[in-house]
C-alpha positions as a printed Julia matrix, in Angstrom:
283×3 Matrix{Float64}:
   0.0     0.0     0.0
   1.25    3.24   -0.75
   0.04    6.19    1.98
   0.81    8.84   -0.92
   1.39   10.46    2.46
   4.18    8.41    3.92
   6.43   11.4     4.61
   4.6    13.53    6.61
   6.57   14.46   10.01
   3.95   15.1    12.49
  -0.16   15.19   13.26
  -1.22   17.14   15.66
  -4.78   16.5    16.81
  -6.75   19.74   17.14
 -10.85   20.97   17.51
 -10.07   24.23   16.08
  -8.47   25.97   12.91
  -9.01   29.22   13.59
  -5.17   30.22   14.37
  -4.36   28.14   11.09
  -4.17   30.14    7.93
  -6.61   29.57    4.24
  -4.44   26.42    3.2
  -6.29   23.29    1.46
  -7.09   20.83    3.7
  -6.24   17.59    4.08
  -8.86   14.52    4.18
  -8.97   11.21    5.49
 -12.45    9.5     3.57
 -14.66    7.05    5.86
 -17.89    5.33    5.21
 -18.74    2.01    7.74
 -15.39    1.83    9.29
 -13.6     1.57    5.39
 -10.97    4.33    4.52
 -11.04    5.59    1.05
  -7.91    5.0    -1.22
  -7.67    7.3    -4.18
  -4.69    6.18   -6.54
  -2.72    4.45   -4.01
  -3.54    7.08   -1.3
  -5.11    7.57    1.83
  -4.97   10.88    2.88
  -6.88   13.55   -0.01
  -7.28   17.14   -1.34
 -10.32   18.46    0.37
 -10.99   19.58   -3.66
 -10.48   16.0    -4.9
 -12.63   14.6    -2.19
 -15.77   15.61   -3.03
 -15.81   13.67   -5.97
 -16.25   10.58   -3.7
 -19.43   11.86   -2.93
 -21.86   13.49   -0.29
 -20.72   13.85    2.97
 -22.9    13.23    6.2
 -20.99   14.88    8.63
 -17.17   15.96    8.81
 -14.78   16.07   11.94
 -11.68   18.2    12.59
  -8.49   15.87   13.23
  -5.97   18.12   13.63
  -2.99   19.59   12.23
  -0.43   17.58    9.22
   2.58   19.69    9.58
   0.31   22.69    9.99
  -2.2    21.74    7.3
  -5.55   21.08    8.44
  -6.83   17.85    8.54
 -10.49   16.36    8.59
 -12.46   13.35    8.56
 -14.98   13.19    5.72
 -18.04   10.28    6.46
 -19.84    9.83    3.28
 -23.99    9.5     3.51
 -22.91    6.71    0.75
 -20.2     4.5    -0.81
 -19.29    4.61   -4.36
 -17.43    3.55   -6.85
 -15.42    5.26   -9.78
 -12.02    4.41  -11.31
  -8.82    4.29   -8.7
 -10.64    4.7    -5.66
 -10.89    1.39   -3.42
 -11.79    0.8     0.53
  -9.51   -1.06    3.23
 -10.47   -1.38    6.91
  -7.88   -0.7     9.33
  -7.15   -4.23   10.22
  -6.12   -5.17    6.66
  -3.84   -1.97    6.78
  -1.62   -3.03    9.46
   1.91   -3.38    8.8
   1.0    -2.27    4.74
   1.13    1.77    6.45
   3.5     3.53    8.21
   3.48    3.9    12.24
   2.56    7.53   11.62
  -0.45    6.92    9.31
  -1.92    4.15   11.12
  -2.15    6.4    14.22
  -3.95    8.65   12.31
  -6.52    6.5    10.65
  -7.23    4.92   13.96
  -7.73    8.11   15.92
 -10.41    9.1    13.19
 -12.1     5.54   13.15
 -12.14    6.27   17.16
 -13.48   10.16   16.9
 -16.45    8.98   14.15
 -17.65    5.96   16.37
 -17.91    8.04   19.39
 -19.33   10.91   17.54
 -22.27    8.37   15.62
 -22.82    6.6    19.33
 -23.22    9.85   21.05
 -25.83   11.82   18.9
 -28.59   11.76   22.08
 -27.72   12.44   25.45
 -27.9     9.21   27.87
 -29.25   11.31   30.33
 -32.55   13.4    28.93
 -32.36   11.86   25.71
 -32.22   15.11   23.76
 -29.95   15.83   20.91
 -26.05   16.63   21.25
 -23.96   18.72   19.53
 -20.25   19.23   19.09
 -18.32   21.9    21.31
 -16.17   24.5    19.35
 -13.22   24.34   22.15
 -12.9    21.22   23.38
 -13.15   17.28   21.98
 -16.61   17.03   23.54
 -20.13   16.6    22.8
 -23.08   18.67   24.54
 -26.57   18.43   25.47
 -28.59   20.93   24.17
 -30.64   20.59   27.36
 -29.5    19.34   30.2
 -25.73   20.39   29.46
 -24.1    16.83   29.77
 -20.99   16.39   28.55
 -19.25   13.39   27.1
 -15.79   12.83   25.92
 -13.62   10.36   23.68
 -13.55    7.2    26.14
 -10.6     4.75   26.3
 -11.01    1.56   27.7
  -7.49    0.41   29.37
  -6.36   -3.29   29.03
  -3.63   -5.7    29.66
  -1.66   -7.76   27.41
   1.02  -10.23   28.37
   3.77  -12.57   26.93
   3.94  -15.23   29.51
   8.14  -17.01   29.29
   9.28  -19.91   30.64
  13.0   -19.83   29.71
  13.68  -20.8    26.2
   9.5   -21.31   25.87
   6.94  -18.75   25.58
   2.5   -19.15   26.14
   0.55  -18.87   23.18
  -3.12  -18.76   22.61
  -5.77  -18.64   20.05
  -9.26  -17.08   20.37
 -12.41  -19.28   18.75
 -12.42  -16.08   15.91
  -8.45  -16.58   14.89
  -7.81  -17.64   11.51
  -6.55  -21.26   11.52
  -3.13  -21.59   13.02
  -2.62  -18.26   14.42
  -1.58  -17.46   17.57
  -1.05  -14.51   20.11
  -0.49  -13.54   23.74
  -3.27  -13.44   26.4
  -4.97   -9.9    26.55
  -8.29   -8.3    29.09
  -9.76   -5.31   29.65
  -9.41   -3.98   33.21
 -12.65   -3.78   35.32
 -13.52   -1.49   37.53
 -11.34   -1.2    40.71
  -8.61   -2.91   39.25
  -5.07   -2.18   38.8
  -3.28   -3.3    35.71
  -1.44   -6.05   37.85
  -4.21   -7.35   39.71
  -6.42   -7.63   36.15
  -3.63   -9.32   34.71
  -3.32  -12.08   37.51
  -6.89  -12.63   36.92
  -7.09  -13.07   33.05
  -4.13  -15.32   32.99
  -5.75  -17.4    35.95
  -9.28  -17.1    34.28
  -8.14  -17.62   30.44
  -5.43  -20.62   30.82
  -5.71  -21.51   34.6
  -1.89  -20.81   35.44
  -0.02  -18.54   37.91
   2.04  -16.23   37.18
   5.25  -13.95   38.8
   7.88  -11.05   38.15
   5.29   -8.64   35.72
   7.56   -6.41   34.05
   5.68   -3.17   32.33
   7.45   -2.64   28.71
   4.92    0.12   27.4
   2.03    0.49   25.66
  -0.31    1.28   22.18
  -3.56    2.59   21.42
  -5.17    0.15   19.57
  -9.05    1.11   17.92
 -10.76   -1.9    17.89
 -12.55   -0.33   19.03
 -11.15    2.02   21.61
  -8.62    0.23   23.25
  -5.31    1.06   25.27
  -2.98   -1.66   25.56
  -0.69   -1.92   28.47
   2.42   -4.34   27.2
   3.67   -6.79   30.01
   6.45   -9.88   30.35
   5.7   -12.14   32.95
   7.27  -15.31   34.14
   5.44  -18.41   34.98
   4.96  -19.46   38.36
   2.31  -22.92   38.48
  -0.65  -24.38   37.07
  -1.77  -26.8    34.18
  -3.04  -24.5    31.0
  -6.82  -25.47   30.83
  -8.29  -22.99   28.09
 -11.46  -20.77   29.33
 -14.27  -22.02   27.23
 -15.94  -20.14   24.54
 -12.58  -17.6    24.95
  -9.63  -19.79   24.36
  -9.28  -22.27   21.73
  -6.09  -23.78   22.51
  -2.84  -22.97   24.6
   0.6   -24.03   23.86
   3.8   -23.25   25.13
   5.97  -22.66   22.29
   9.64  -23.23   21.96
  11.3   -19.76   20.99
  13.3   -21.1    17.69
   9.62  -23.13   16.36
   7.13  -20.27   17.05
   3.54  -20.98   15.4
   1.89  -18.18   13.12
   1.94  -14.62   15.03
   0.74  -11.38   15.21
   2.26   -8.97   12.13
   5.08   -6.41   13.07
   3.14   -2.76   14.03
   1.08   -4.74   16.69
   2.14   -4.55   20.6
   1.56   -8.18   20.69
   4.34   -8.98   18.4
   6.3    -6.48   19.71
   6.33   -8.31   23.1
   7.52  -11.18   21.48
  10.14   -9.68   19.39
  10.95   -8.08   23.03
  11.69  -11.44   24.45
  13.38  -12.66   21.42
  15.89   -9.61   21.6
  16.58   -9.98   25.4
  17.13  -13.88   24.81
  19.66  -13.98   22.0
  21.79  -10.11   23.55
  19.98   -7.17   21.17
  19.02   -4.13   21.84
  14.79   -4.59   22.1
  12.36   -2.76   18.73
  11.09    0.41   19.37
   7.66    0.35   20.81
   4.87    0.56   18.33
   2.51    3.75   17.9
């Protein structure tokens, strides 16, 4: 895939242009969670975008090395010559770290703008505030924001071995590391104790924080961990885990694809095992 935008230095998310001077914008082309390609690009010409059709509401992103930047939902899709659709998941690893971090924060921004068109409290319409990322009652003056829901994912070792699992929805042969969302008065250690015990029935010691990556599927923030096996016999959870292997390093099974923090952890371990310096984190 190529961005057509792959050299762009830095996005800066914004809600207002006002302090921005008359430049074209920049567009980034959604309708049902697919991103437009035009001619082997992602990101448009405000001016070439409307050829792709009507647009049912737009969103300010921010700034692309001070141009403006929106998000353009289309009250349609279409077809015409060069322009094809991609979801995000089929993008990963084909974009760079930059681009993918902005297609995801705009598949994030139009799902919570579509979800939150009625307030949940008087059940009257919302609106979008001029000076802040929010949306408003028009009555009652409720407020909601962007909402993140933190998780945990974790590369359980056991020397030269590492645990890998596969969810019922995995394509055939695939295989990643053990991930949960946190629940309510939980810390990130405590909710990782309890996925690992709940999803593969094992015990597990020295949790070692690496970093973290947004990840919007839908609005997720991923909290990278190592941890080192303590006890227990893996039984998989039912209707969660498939199967549950521990895998030799050298004869690992299909994996997550490079760009993802669950391969990262991996690649993590790998590095520490055979003396390299470990990957840069993924955006």
């Amino acid at each position: 895939v190529n961005s057509g935008m792959r050299s762009f230095r830095q996005f800066e998310p914004a809600v207002s242009f006002e302090h921005i001077g008359a430049s074209e914008a920049l567009v980034v082309v959604i309708y049902q969670n697919q991103f437009a390609m035009y001619d082997g690009s992602l990101l448009h010409e405000m001016d070439q975008a409307i050829y792709f059709g009507d647009s049912a509401h737009r969103l300010k992103l921010g700034l692309i090395d001070g141009r403006r930047c929106e998000l353009l939902y289309l009250s349609a899709s279409m077809d015409m010559p060069g322009l094809s659709w991609h979801g995000l998941r089929t993008l990963i690893g084909q974009v760079d770290d930059q681009l993918f971090q902005l297609l995801g924060f705009s598949q994030q921004l139009n799902a919570w703008y579509r979800s939150h068109q009625f307030c949940g409290t008087c059940g009257q319409a919302m609106q979008l505030r001029s000076d802040e990322r929010a949306m408003e009652c028009l009555s009652c003056e409720r407020r909601e924001y962007p909402k993140i829901a933190p998780c945990i994912i974790v590369l359980i070792t056991q020397g030269d071995q590492v645990l890998l699992a596969r969810s019922p929805h995995f394509p055939p042969g695939f295989f990643s590391t053990l991930a949960g969302f946190i629940e309510p008065g939980e810390s990130a250690e405590h909710c990782l104790h309890r996925e690992v015990k709940e999803e593969v029935n094992l015990e597990v010691t020295n949790l070692r924080y690496l970093g973290s990556q947004n990840w919007p599927f839908p609005n997720s923030l991923m909290l990278g961990f190592h941890a080192e096996y303590l006890g227990g016999e893996i039984v998989p959870q039912p209707g969660e885990i498939e199967e549950a292997h521990w895998w030799s390093v050298d004869d690992l099974p299909s994996i997550p694809p490079r760009g993802t923090i669950s391969r990262w952890l991996i690649d993590c371990y790998l590095a520490q095992r055979e003396g390299r310096e470990a990957p840069p984190v993924p955006v």
